[in-house]
N, CA, C and O atoms as a GROMACS GRO file, in nm:
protein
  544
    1UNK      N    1   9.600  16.633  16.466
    1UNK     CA    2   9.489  16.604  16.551
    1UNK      C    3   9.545  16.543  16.679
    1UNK      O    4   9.640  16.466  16.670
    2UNK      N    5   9.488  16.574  16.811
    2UNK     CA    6   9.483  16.518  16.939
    2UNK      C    7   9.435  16.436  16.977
    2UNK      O    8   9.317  16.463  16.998
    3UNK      N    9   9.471  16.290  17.015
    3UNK     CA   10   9.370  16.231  17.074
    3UNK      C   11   9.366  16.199  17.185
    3UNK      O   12   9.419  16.101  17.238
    4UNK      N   13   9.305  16.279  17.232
    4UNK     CA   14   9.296  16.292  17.400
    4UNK      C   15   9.276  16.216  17.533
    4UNK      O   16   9.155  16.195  17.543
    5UNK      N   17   9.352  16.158  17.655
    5UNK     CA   18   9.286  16.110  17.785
    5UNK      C   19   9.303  15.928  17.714
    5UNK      O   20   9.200  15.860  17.720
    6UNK      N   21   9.400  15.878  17.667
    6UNK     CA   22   9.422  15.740  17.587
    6UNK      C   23   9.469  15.650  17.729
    6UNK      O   24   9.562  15.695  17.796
    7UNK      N   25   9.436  15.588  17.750
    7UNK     CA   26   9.521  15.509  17.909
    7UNK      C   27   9.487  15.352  17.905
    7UNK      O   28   9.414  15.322  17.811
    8UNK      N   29   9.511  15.282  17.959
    8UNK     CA   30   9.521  15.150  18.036
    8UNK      C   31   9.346  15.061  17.937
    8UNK      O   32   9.331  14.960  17.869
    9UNK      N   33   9.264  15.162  17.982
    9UNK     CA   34   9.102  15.099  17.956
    9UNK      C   35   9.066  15.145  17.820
    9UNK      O   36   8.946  15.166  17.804
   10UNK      N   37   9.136  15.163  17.730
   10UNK     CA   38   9.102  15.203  17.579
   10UNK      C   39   9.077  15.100  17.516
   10UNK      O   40   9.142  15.006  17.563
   11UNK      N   41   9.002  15.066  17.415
   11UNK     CA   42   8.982  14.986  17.346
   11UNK      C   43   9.076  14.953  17.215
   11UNK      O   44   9.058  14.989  17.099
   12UNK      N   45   9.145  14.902  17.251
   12UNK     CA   46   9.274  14.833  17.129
   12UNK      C   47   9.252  14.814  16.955
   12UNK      O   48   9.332  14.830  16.863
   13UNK      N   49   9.109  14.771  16.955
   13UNK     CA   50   9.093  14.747  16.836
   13UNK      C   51   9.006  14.911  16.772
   13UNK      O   52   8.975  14.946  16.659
   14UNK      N   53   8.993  14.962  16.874
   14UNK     CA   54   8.944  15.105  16.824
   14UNK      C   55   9.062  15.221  16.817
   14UNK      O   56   9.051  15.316  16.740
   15UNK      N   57   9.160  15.206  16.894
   15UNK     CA   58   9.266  15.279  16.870
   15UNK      C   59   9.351  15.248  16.696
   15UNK      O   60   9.394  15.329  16.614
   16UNK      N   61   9.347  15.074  16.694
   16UNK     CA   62   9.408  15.101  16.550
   16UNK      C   63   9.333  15.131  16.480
   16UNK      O   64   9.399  15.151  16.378
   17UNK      N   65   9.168  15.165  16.443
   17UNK     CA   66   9.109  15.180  16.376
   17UNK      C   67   9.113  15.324  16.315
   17UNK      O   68   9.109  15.363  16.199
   18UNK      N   69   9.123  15.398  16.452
   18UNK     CA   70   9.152  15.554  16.455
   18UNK      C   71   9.303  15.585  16.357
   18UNK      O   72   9.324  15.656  16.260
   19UNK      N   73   9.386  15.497  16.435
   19UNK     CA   74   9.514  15.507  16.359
   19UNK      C   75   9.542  15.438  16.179
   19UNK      O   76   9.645  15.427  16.113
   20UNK      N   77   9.430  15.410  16.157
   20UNK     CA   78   9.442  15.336  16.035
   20UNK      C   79   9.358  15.457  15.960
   20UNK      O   80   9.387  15.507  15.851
   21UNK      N   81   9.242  15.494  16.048
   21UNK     CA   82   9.178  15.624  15.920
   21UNK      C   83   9.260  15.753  15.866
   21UNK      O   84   9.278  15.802  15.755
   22UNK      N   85   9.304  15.788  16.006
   22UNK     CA   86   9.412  15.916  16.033
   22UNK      C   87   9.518  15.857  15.900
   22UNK      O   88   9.501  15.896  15.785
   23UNK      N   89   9.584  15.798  15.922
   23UNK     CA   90   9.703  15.764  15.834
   23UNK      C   91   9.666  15.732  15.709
   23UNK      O   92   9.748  15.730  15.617
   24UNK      N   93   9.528  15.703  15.694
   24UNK     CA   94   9.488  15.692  15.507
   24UNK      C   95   9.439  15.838  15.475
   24UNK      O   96   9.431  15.873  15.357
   25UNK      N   97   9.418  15.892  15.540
   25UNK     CA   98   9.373  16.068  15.508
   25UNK      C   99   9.469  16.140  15.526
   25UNK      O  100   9.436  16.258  15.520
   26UNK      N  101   9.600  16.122  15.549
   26UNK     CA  102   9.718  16.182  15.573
   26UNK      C  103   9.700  16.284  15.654
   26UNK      O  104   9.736  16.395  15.614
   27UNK      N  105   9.634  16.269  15.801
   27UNK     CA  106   9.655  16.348  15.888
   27UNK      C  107   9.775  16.287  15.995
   27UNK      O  108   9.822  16.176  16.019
   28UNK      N  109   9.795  16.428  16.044
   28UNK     CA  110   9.879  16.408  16.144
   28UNK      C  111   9.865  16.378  16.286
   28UNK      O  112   9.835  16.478  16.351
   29UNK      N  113   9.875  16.280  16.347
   29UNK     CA  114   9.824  16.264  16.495
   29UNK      C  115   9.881  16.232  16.625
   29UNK      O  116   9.950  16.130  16.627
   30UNK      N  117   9.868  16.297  16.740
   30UNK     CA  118   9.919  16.305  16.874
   30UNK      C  119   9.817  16.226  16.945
   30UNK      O  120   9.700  16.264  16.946
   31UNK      N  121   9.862  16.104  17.010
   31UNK     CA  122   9.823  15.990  17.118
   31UNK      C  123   9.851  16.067  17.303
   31UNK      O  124   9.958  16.063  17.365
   32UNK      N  125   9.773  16.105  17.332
   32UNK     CA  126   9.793  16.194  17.509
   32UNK      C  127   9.762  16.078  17.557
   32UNK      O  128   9.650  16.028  17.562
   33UNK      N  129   9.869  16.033  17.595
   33UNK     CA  130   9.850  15.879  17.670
   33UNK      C  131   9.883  15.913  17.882
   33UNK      O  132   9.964  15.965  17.958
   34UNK      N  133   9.750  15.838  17.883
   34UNK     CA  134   9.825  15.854  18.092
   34UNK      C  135   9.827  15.671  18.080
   34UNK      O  136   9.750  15.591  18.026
   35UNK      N  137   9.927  15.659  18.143
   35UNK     CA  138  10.000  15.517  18.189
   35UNK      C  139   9.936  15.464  18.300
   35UNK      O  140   9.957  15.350  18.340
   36UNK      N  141   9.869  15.533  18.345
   36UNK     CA  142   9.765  15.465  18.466
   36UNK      C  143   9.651  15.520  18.469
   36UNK      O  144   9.612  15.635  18.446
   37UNK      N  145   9.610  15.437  18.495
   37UNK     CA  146   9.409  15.424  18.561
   37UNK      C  147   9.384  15.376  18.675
   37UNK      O  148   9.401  15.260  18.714
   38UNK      N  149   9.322  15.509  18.757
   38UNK     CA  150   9.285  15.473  18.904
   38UNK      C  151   9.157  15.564  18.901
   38UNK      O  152   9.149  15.679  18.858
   39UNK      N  153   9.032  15.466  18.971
   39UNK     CA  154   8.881  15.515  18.993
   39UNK      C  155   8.889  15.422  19.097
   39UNK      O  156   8.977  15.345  19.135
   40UNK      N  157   8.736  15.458  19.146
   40UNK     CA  158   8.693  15.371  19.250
   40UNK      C  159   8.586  15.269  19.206
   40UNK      O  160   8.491  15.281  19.128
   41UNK      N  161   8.632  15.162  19.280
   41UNK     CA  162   8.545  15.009  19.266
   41UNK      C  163   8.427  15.024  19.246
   41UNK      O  164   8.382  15.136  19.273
   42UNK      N  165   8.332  14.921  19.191
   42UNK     CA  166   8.174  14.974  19.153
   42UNK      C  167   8.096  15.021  19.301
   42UNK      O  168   8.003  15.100  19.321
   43UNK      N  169   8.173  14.939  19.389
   43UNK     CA  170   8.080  14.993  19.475
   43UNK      C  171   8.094  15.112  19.549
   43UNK      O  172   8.002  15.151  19.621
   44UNK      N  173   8.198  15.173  19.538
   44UNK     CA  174   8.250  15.316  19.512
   44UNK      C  175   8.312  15.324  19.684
   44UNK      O  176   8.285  15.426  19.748
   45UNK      N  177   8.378  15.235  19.739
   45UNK     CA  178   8.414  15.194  19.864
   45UNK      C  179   8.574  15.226  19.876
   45UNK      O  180   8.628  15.292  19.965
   46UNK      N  181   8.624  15.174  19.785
   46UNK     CA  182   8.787  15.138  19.745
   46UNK      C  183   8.835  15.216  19.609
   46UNK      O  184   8.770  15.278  19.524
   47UNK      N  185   8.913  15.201  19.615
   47UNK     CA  186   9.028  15.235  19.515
   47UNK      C  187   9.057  15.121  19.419
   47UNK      O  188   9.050  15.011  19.474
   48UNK      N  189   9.098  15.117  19.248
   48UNK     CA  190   9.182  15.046  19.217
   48UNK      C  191   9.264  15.104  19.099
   48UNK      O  192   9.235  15.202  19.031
   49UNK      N  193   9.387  15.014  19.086
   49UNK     CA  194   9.472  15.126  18.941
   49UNK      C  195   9.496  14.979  18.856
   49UNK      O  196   9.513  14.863  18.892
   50UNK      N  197   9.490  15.040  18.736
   50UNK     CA  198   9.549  14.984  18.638
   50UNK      C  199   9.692  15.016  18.558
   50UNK      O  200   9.769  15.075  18.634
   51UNK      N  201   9.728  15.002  18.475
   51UNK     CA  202   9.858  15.010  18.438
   51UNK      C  203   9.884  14.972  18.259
   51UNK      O  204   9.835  14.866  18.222
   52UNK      N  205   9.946  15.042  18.172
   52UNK     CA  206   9.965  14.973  18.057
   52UNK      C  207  10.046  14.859  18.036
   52UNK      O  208  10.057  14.796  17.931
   53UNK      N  209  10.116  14.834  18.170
   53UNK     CA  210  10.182  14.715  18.186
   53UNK      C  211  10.050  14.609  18.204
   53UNK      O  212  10.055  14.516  18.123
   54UNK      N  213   9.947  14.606  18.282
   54UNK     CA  214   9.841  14.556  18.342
   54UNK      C  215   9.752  14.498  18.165
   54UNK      O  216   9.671  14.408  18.145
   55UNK      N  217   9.800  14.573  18.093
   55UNK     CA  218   9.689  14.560  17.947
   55UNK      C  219   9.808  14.564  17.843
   55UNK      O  220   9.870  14.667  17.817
   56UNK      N  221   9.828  14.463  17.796
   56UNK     CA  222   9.977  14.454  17.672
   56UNK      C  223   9.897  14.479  17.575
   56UNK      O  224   9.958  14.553  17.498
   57UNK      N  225   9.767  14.452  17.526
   57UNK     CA  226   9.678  14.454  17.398
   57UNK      C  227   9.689  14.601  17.382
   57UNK      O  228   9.730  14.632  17.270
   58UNK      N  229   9.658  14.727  17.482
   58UNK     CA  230   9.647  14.812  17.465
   58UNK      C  231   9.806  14.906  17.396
   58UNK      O  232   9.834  14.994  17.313
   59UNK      N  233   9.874  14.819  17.494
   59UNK     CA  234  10.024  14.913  17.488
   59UNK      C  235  10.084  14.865  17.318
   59UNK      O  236  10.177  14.920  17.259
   60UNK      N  237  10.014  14.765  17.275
   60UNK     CA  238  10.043  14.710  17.143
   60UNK      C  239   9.971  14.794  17.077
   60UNK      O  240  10.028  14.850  16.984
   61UNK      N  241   9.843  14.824  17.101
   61UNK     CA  242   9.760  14.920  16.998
   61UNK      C  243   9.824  15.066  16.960
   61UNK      O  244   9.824  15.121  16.850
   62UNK      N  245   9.883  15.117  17.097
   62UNK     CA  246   9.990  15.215  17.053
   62UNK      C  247  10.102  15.234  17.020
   62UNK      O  248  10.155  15.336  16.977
   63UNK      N  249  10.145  15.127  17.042
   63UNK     CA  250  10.311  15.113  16.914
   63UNK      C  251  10.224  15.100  16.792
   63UNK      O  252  10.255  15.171  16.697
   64UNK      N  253  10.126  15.026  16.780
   64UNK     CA  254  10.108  15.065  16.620
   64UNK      C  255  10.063  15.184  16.582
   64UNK      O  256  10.074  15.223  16.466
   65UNK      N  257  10.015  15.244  16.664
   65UNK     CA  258   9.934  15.385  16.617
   65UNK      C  259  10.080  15.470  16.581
   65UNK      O  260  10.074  15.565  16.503
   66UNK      N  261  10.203  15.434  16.639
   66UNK     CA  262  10.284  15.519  16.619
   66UNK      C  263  10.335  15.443  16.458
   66UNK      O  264  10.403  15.517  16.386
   67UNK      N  265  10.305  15.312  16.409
   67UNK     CA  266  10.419  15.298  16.306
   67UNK      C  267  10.289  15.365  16.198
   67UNK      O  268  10.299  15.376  16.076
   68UNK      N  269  10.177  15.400  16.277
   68UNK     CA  270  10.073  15.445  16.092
   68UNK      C  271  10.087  15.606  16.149
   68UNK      O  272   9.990  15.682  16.147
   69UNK      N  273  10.233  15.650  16.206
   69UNK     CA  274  10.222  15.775  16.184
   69UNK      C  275  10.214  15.893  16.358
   69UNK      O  276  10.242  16.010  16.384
   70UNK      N  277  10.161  15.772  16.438
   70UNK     CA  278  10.109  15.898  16.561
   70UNK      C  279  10.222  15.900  16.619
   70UNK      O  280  10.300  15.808  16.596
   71UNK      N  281  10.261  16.011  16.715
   71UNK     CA  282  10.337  16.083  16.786
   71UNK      C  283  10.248  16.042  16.964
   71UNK      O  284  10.133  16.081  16.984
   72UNK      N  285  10.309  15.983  17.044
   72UNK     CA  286  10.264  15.925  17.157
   72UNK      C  287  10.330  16.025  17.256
   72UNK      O  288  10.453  16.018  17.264
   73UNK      N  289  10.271  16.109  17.328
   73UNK     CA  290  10.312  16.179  17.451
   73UNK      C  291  10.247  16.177  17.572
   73UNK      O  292  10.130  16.215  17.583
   74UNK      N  293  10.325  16.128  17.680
   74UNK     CA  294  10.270  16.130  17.826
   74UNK      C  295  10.179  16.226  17.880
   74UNK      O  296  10.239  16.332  17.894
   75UNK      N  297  10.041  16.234  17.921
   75UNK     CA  298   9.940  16.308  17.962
   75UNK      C  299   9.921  16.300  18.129
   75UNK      O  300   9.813  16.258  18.169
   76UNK      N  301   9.982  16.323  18.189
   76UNK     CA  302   9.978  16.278  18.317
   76UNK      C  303   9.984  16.118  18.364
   76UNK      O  304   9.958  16.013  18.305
   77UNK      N  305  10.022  16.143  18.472
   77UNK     CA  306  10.040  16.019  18.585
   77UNK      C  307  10.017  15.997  18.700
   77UNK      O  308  10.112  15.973  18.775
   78UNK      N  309   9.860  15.998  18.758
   78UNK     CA  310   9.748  15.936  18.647
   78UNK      C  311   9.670  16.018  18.610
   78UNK      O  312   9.553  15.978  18.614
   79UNK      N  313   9.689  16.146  18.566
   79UNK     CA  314   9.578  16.238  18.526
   79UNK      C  315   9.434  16.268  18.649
   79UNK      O  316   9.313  16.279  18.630
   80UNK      N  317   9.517  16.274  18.775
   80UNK     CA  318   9.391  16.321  18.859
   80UNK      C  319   9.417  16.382  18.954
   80UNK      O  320   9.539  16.401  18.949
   81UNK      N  321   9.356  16.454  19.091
   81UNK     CA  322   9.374  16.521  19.153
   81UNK      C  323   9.375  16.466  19.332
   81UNK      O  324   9.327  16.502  19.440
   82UNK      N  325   9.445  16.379  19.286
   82UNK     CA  326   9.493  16.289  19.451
   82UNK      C  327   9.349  16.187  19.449
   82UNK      O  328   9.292  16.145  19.348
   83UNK      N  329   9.314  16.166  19.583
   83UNK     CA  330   9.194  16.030  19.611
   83UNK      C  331   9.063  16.119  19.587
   83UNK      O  332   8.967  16.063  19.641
   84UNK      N  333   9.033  16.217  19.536
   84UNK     CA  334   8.893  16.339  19.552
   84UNK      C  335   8.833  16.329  19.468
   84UNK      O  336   8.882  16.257  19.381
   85UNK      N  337   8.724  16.376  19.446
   85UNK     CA  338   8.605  16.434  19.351
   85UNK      C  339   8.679  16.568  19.307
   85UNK      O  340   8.725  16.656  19.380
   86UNK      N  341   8.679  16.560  19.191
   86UNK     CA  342   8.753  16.741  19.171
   86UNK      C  343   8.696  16.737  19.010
   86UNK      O  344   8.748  16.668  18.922
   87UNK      N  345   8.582  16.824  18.990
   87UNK     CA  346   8.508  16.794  19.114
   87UNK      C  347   8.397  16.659  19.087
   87UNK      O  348   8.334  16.622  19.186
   88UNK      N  349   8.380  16.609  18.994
   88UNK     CA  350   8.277  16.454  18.935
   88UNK      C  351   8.349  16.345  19.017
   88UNK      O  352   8.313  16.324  19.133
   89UNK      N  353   8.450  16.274  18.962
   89UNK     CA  354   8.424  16.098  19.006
   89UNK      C  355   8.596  16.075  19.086
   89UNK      O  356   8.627  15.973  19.148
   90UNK      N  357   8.669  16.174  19.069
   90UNK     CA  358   8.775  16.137  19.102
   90UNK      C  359   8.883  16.009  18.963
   90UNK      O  360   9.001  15.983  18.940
   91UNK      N  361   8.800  15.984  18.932
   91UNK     CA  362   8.817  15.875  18.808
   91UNK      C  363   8.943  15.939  18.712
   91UNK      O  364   8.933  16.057  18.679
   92UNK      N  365   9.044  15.873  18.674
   92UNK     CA  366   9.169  15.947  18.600
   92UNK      C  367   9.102  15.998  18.481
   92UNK      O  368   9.003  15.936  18.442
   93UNK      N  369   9.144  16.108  18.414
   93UNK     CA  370   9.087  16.157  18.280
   93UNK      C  371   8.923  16.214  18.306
   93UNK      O  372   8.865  16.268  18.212
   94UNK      N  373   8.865  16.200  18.421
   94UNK     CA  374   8.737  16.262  18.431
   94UNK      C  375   8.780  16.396  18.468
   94UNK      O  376   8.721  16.479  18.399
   95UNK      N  377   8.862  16.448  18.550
   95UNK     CA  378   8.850  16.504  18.647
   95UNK      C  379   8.995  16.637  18.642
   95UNK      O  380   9.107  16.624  18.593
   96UNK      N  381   8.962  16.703  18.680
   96UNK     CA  382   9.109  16.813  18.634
   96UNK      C  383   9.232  16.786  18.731
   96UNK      O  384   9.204  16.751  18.846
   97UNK      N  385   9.362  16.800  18.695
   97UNK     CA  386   9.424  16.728  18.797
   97UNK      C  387   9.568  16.793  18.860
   97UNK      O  388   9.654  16.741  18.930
   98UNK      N  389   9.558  16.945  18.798
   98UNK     CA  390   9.639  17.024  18.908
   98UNK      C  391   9.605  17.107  19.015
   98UNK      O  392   9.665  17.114  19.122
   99UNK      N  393   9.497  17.176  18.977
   99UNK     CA  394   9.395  17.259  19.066
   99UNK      C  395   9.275  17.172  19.126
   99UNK      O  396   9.250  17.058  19.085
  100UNK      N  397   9.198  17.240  19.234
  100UNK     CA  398   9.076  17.195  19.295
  100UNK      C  399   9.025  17.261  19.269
  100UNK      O  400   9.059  17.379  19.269
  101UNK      N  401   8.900  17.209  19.229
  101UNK     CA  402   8.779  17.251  19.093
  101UNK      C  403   8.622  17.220  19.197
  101UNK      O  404   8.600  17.129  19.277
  102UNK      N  405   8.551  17.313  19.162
  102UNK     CA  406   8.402  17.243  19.262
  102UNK      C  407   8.238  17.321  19.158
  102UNK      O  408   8.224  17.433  19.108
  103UNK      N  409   8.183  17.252  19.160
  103UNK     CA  410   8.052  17.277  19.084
  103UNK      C  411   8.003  17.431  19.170
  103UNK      O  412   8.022  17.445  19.291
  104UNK      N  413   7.961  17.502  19.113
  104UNK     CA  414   7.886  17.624  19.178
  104UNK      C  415   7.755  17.633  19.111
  104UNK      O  416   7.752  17.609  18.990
  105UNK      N  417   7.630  17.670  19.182
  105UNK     CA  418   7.440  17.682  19.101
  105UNK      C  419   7.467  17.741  18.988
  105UNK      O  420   7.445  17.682  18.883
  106UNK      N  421   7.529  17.896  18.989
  106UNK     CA  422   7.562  17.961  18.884
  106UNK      C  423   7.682  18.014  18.827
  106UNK      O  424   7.784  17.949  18.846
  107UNK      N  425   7.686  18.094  18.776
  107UNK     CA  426   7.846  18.194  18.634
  107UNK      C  427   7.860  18.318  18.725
  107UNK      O  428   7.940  18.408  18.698
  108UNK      N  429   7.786  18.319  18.825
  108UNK     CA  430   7.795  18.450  18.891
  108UNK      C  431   7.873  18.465  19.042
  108UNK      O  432   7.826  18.401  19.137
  109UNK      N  433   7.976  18.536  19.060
  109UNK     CA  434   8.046  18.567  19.222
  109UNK      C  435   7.939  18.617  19.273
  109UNK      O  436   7.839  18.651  19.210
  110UNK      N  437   7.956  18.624  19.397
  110UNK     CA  438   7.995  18.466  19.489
  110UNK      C  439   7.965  18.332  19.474
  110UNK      O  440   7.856  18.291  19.512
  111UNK      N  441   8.061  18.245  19.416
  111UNK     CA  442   8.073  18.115  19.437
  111UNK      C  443   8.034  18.043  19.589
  111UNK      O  444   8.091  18.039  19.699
  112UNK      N  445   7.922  17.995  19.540
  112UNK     CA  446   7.903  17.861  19.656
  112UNK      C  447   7.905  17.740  19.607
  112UNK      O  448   7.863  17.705  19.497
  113UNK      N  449   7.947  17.684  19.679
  113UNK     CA  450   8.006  17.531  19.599
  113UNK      C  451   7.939  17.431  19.663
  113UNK      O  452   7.935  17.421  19.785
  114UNK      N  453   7.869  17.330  19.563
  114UNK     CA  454   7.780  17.272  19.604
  114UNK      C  455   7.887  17.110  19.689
  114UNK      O  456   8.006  17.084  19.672
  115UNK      N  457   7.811  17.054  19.751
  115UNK     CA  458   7.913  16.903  19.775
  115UNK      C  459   7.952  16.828  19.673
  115UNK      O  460   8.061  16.822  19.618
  116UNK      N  461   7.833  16.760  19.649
  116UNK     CA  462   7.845  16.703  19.527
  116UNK      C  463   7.777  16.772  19.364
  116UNK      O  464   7.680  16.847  19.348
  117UNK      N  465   7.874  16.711  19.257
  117UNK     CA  466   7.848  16.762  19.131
  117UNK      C  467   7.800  16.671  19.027
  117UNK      O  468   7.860  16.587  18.961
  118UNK      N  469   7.674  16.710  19.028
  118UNK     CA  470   7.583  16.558  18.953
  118UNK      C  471   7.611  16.627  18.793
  118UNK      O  472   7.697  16.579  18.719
  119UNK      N  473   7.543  16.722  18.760
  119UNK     CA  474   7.520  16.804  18.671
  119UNK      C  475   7.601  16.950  18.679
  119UNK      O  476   7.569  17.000  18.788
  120UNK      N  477   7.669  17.017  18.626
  120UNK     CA  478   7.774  17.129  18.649
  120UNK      C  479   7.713  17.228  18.593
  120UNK      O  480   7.716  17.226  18.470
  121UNK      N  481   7.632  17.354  18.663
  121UNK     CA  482   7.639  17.443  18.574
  121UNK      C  483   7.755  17.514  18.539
  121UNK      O  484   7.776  17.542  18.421
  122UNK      N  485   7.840  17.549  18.638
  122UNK     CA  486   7.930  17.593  18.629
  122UNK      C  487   8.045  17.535  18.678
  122UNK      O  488   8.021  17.503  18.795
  123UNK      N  489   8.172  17.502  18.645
  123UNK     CA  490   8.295  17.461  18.705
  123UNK      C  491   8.364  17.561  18.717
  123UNK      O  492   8.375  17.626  18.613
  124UNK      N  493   8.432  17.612  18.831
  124UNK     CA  494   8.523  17.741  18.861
  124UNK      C  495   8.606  17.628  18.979
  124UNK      O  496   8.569  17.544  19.060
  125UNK      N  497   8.734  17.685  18.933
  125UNK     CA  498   8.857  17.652  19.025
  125UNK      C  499   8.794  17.738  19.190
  125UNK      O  500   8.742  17.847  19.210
  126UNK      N  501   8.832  17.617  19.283
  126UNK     CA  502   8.811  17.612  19.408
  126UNK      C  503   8.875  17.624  19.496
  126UNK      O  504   8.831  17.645  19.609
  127UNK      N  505   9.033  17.613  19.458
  127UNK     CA  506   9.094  17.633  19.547
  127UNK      C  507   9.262  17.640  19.467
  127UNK      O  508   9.303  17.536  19.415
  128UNK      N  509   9.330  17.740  19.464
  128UNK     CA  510   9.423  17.781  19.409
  128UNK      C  511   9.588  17.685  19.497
  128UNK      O  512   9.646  17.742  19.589
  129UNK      N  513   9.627  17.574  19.459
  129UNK     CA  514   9.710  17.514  19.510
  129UNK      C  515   9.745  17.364  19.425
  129UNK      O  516   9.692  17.254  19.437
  130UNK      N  517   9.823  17.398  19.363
  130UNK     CA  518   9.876  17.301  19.279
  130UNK      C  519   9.902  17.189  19.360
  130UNK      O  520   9.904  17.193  19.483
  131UNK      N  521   9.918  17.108  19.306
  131UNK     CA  522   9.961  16.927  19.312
  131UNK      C  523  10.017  16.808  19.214
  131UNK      O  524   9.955  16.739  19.133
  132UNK      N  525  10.166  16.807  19.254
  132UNK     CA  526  10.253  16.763  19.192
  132UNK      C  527  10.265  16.581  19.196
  132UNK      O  528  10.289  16.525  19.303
  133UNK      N  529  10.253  16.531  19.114
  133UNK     CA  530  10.316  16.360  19.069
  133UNK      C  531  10.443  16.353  19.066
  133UNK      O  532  10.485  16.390  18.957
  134UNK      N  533  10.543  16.315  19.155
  134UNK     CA  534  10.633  16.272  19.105
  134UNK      C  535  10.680  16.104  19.096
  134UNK      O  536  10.678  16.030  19.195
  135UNK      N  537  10.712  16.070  18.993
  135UNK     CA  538  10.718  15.913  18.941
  135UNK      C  539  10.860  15.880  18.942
  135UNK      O  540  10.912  15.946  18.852
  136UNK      N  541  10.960  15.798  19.010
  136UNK     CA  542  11.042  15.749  18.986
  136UNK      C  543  11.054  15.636  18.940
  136UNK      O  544  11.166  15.590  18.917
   0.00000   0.00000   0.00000
């Protein structure tokens, strides 16, 4: 099993919980961890990031998930698509984060792409141009 989009703002005591059921049912489990969290402030003005350095409770919840068994692999850094809406909140783990993605009315070409994406009927890639993280 996968457990998907795990980062900085997870809840610690729900991760070992996960890791305590998984490991009494003898399943096997993968932690997709992103090491940072960056959204915008409530008032949706600014920027801020977090860090698993920033949350030790959390980064503790996943060393244990690994001793009841999980396999912890890096999911991006930070799992998003630069400072944008691509196309919902920009928010790490909301949002797709190699391609540019935009809401369209319908499933049908021609794509018109609305500004904003409250509700999605459709998500179709928007713009064909990758975008690379590199972390030293």
């Amino acid at each position: 099993m996968r457990l998907e989009d795990v980062g900085p703002e997870a809840d610690p005591e729900g991760l070992r919980a996960v890791a305590d059921y998984l490991a009494s049912e003898n399943v096997p489990f993968q932690v997709a961890v992103m090491p940072i969290h960056i959204a915008r402030t409530p008032d949706g003005e600014d920027w801020y990031g977090v860090s698993l350095l920033d949350r030790p409770e959390v980064a503790d919840a996943l060393k244990y998930m690994q001793t009841r068994g999980g396999t912890l692999i890096q999911h991006g850094t930070p799992h998003q698509y630069a400072d944008v809406d691509n196309p919902y909140s920009g928010r790490t783990g909301e949002d797709y984060e190699f391609y540019r993605y935009g809401c369209a009315p319908d499933q049908l070409p021609p794509f018109e792409f609305e500004e904003a994406c409250k509700i999605a009927i459709s998500v179709r890639l928007a713009r064909f141009r990758p975008i690379a993280f590199l972390i030293i």
